[in-house]
N, C-alpha and C positions, 0 to 999 in steps of 0.2 A: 939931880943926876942927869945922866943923858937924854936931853928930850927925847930924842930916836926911837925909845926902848919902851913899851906896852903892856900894861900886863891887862891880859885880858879874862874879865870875869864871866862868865855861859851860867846863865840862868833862865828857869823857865819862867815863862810871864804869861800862859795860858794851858790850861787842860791841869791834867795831875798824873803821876806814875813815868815822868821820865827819869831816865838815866843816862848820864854822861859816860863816856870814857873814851881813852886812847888822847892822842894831842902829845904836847913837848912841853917839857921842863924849862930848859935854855934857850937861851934867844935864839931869835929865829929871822933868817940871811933876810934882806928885802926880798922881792916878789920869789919866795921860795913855798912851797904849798905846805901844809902838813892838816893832818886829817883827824876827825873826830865820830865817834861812832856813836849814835843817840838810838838808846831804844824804848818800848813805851809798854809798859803791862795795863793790858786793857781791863776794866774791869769786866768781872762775870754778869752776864746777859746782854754785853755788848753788840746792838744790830749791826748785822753784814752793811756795808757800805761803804760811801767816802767819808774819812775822817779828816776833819781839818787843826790846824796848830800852826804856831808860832815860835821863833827863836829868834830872840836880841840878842847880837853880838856887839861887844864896844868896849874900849879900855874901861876898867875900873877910877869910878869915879865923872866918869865923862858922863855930858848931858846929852850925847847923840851916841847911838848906833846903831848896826845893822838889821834889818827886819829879813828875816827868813820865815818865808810861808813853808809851811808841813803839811801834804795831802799825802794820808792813808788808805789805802786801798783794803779794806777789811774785808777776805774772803774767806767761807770755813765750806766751800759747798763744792765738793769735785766735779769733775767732768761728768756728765749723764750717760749713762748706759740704753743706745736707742737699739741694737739687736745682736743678732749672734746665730752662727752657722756652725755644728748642725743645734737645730732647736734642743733645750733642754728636755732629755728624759728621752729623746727621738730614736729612733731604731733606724740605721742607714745599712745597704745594700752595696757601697762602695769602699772598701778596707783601708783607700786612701782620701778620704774625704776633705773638703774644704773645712776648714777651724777659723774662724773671722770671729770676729766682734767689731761694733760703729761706735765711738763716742762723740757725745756734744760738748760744747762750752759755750752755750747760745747768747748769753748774758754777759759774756768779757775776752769771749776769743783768744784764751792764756792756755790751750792743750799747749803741757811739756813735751815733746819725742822723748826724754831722756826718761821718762818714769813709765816706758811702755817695756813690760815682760811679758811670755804667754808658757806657761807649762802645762806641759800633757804626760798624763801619768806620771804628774812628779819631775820632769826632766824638764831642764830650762832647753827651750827651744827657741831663743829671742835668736841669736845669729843666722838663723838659716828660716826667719821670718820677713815680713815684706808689712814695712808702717806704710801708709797712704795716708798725706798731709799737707795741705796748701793754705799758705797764706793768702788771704785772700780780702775779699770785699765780703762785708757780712753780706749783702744782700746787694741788687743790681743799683738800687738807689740811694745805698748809706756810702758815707763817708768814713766809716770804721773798716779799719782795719785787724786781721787777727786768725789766730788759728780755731777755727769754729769747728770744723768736723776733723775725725781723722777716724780710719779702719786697720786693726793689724791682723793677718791673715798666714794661716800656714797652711804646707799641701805635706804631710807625712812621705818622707823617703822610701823609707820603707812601709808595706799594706801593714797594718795595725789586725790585730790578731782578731776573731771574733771573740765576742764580751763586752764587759763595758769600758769605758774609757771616761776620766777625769781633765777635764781644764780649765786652769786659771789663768787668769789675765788682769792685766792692772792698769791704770793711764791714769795721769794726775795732770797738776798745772800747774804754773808760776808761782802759785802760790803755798804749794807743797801739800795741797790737798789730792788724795789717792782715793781712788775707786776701784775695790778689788773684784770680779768678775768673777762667779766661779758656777758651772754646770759640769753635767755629764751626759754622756748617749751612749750606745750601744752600737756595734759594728753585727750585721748577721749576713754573711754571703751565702748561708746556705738557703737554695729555692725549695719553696715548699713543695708535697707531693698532693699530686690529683690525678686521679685516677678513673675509668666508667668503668663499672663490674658489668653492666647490663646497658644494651645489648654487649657482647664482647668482643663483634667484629663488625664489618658493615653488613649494611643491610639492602633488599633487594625484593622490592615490593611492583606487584603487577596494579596495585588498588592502593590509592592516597588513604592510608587507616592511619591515626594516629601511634605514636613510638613515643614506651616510656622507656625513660634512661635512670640508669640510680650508679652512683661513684662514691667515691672517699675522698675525701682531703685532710689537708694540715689543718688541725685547731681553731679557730680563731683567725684563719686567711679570710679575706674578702672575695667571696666566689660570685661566680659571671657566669653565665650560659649567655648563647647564640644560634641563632637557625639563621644563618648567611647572615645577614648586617642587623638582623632584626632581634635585639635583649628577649630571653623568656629567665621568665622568673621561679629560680630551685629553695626548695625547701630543703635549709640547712637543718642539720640537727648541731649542740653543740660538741658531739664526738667528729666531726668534719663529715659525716655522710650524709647526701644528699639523695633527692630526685627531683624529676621533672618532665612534665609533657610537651612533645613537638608534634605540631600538624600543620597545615599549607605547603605541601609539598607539591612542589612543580615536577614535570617529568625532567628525566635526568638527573644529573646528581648534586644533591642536596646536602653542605657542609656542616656537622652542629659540633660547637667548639666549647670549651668547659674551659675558663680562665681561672686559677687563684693566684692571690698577691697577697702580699706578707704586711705588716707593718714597716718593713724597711724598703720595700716596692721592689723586692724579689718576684718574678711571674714564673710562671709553669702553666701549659695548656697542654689539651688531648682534644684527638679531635675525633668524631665518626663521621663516617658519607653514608646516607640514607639515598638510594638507587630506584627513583621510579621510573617504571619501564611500561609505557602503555602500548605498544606495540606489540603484534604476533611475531613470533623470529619464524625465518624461513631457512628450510635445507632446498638446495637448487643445484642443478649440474653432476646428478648421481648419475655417473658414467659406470660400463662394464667394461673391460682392458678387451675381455673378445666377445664383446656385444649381445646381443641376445642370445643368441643361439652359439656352441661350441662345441665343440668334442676334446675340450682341454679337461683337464682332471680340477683346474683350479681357475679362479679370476680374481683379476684385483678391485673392488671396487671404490670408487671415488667420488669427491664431491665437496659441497660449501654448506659454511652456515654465518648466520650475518650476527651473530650476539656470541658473547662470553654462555658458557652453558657446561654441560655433561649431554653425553651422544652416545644412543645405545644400537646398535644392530642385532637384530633377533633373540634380543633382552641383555646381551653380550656389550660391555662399555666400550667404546671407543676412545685413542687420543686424539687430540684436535688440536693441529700445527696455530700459532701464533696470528698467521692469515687466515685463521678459519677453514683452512682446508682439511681435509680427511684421507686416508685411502686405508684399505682393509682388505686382505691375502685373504679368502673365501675358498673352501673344498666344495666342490659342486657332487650332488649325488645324479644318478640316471633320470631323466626327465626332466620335469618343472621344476626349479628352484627361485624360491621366495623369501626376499630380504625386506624386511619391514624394516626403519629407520626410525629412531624417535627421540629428538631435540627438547629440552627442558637450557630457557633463559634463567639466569641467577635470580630473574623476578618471580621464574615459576611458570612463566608462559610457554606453551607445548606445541611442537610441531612435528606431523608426521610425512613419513612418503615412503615408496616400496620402487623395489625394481626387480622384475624375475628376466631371470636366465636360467637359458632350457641346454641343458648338459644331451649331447645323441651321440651315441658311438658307433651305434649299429648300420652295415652298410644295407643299400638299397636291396633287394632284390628282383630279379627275372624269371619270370618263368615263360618257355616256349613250350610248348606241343609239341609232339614228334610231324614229320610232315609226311601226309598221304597220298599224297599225288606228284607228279611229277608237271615240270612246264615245257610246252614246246614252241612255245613264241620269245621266250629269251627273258622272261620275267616271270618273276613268284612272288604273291605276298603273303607275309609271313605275319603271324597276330600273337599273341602274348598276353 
């Protein structure tokens, strides 16, 4: 027949469990291609690795033909799972949190993009995710090439509700090996409560005496105390109520701060000022509107004080202007009148002072003598 024309026979001549198919029937044009699909059932317990084979192609009957090498790439091992944001089981304080996962393929550099999905709460969220993926050099000194790491990461649009929350994530590789990812965390924006029962306002100490403090808190917060920069150590109970002692107080004012944080790094602090005051306060400048002595029915009297306090005149409270000044409408009786003043600082420290005004209404009097004689030089004196 036509020498031209070929029939060609495909046989395997090394390994076992191949199979042919696909190719053509009818002849086939000179250098025109047509294609053959070989596949290979490995057996079971097959080691991951390179598999290597063989394939003779050559007319039927002929003593030559073609040698086709076969290298298999045999992987069953997906991408590695090296982390994930927020940690599993984690309690986060931000309702929009970062949702990431890392994977590896350290060992052949074949991360697919096309097998990355990531659902949260069940809802695919892969379109409005963000893959991070570079081909690259495995390492600054290899020759290989390949996709070795990649991260895909999502920022919730909308804050995510408090509770928990589910997500899954998947990345595979060339090889059609999948690694499914799956955690969960918990959203909690609410800040816990801390509170000090005791003392219940600030405090205002003439004498450095130690100050206990006792409060409440959330559960299970991680509680803090403070006296300015320096940690004291409160005795929790585990209902959240505490206490604890502070001493070293320097004069002036002394800040002590009660921090709790949550498991999700929610804070909440309260604070007190502890007030030492070792100085004496002074009243100075108690003026009378008409001075010591008058014949007015009333006086204003006035004056200063150098400290926050309460001011009493003749056991009688006073108010005291912002500057520390004073003044006080006074009804004077006849004679001596006696204004005792008396200053108490919010430390307790005590100051007094007085001012009298003498009230006179009454006019002077004269008395002359009748006169007994008469003058005849042009001059009398006359006595009283």
């Amino acid at each position: 027949t036509d020498p031209a024309h070929y029939d060609l026979d495909i046989t395997t001549v090394q390994g076992k469990g191949f199979t042919v198919s696909g190719g053509r029937n009818n002849m086939i044009n000179p250098y025109s291609i047509t294609s053959i699909d070989i596949s290979w059932a490995l057996a079971g317990g097959t080691t991951e690795g390179k598999l290597l084979g063989a394939m003779y192609v050559g007319p039927i009957g002929a003593e030559t033909c073609l040698l086709v090498p076969i290298e298999l790439d045999y992987d069953l091992t997906p991408p590695e799972y090296i982390g994930n944001s927020p940690a599993d089981q984690a309690a986060v304080g931000d309702d929009k949190p970062l949702i990431a996962a890392s994977f590896g393929d350290f060992t052949k550099g074949q991360i697919d993009r096309t097998t990355f999905n990531v659902f949260v709460d069940g809802a695919n969220v892969n379109h409005i995710s963000t893959l991070s993926m570079k081909f690259e050099r495995k390492n600054t000194e290899s020759t290989e090439w390949g996709n070795w790491t990649a991260a895909l990461s999502y920022v919730p649009v909308l804050p995510l509700a408090n509770g928990g929350h589910t997500v899954v994530m998947t990345c595979g590789d060339v090889a059609g090996n999948i690694n499914e990812l799956s955690w969960s965390f918990t959203v909690d924006t609410e800040v816990p409560v801390v509170t000090i029962t005791s003392p219940l306002s600030d405090i205002y100490m003439a004498e450095p005496t130690p100050v206990h403090f006792a409060g409440l808190s959330s559960p299970g917060s991680d509680l803090r105390a403070y006296m300015g920069a320096t940690e004291v150590s409160p005795t929790v109970s585990s209902d959240g109520s505490f206490t604890f002692e502070v001493t070293g107080f320097i004069e002036g004012r002394n800040e002590v701060k009660v921090v709790a944080r949550d498991s999700a790094g929610n804070t909440a602090e309260v604070t007190r000022s502890v007030y030492l005051d070792l100085t004496t306060p002074r009243l100075f400048g108690i003026t009378s509107s008409g001075g010591s002595t008058t014949n007015q029915l009333t006086t204003t009297l006035s004056g200063k004080v150098d400290k926050n306090g309460a001011l009493w005149m003749n056991g009688g409270q006073l108010p005291i202007m912002n500057d520390g000044t004073f003044e006080q409408l006074a009804v004077l009786s006849e004679g001596a009148n006696i204004f005792e003043f008396e200053f108490a600082a919010l430390a307790g420290n005590h100051a007094k002072a007085w001012r009298n005004v003498t009230r006179d209404t009454l006019a002077p009097s004269i008395g002359i003598p009748e006169s007994q004689g008469r003058s005849t030089n042009g001059t009398y004196t006359l006595r009283g």
